[in-house]
C-alpha positions in Angstrom: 3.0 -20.4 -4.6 2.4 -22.6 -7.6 4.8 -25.2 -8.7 5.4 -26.5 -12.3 6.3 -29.3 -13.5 7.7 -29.6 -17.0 7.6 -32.8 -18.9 9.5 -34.0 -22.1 11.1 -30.5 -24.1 10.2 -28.0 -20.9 13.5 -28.0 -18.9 13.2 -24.0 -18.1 11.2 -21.4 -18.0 12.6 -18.2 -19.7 10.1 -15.4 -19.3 10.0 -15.5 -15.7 11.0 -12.5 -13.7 14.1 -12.7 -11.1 14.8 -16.2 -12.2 17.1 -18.3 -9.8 18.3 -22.2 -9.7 18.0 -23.5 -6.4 19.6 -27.0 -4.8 17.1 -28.6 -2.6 17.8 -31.7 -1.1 14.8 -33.5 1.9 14.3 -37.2 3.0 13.8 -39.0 0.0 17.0 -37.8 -1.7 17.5 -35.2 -4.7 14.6 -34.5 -7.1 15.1 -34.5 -10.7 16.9 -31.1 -10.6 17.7 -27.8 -8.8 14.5 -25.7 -8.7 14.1 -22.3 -10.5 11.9 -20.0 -8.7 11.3 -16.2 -10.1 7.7 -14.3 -10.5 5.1 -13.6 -13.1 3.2 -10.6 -12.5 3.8 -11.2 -8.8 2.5 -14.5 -8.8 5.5 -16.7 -7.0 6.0 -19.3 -9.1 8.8 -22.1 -8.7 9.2 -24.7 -11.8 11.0 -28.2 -11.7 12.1 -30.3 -15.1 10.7 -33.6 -14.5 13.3 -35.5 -16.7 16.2 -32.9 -15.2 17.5 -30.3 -17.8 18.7 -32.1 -21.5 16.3 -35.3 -20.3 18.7 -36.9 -18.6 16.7 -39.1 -16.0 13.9 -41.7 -18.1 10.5 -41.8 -16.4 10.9 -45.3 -14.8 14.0 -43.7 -12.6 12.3 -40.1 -11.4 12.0 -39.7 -7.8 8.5 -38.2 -7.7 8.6 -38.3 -3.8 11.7 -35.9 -3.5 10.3 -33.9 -6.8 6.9 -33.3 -4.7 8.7 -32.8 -1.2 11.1 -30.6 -3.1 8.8 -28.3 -4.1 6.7 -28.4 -0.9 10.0 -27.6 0.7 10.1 -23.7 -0.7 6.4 -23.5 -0.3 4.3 -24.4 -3.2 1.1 -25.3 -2.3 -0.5 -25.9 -5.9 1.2 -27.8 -8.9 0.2 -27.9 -12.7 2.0 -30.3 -14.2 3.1 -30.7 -17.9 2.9 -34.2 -19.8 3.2 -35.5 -23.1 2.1 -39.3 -23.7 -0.3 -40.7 -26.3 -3.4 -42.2 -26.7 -5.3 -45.5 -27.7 -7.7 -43.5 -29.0 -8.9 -42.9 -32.5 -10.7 -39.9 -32.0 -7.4 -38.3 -30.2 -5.4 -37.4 -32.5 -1.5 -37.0 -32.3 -1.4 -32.9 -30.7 -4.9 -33.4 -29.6 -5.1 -31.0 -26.0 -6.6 -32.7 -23.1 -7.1 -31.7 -19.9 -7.8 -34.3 -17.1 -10.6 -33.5 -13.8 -9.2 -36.8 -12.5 -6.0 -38.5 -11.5 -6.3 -42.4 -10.4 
């Protein structure tokens, strides 16, 4: 099952088959929102707002733990998650596409 996470602007996914909200709640308290699971071509997919839907919760106050046990909860196992920040960089320019291999 693979689990995304939208950043800023993604608060749902509409093109997914049998959509459904879903309230889960674990050990390190609410995540950012109820969880909308549904299909795409059969592929189980479950998708989680970061910010909460309408950006309601700023990125110094999201509960990554309960976001990430959240979705472990129903069964994802691999997560793509969305992000929009900037960069220092010159030759990355604002809308620039980048795709990271690492995370430290």
């Amino acid at each position: 099952t693979l689990g995304i996470i939208g950043g800023s602007g993604i608060y749902e996914i509409d093109w997914l088959q049998h959509p459904r909200w879903e309230k889960v709640v674990g050990p390190f308290g609410t995540p950012s929102d109820d969880l909308l699971t549904g299909e795409l071509d059969g592929q189980r997919l479950v998708f989680l707002p970061r910010h909460g839907r309408g950006h309601r919760i700023p990125p110094t106050e999201v509960n990554y733990r309960a976001n990430i046990d959240a979705l472990k909860r129903v069964g994802v196992t691999d997560v793509f998650a969305l992000s929009a920040v900037g960069s220092l960089r010159e030759d990355l320019a604002p809308g620039t596409l980048v795709i990271i291999n690492q995370f430290i």
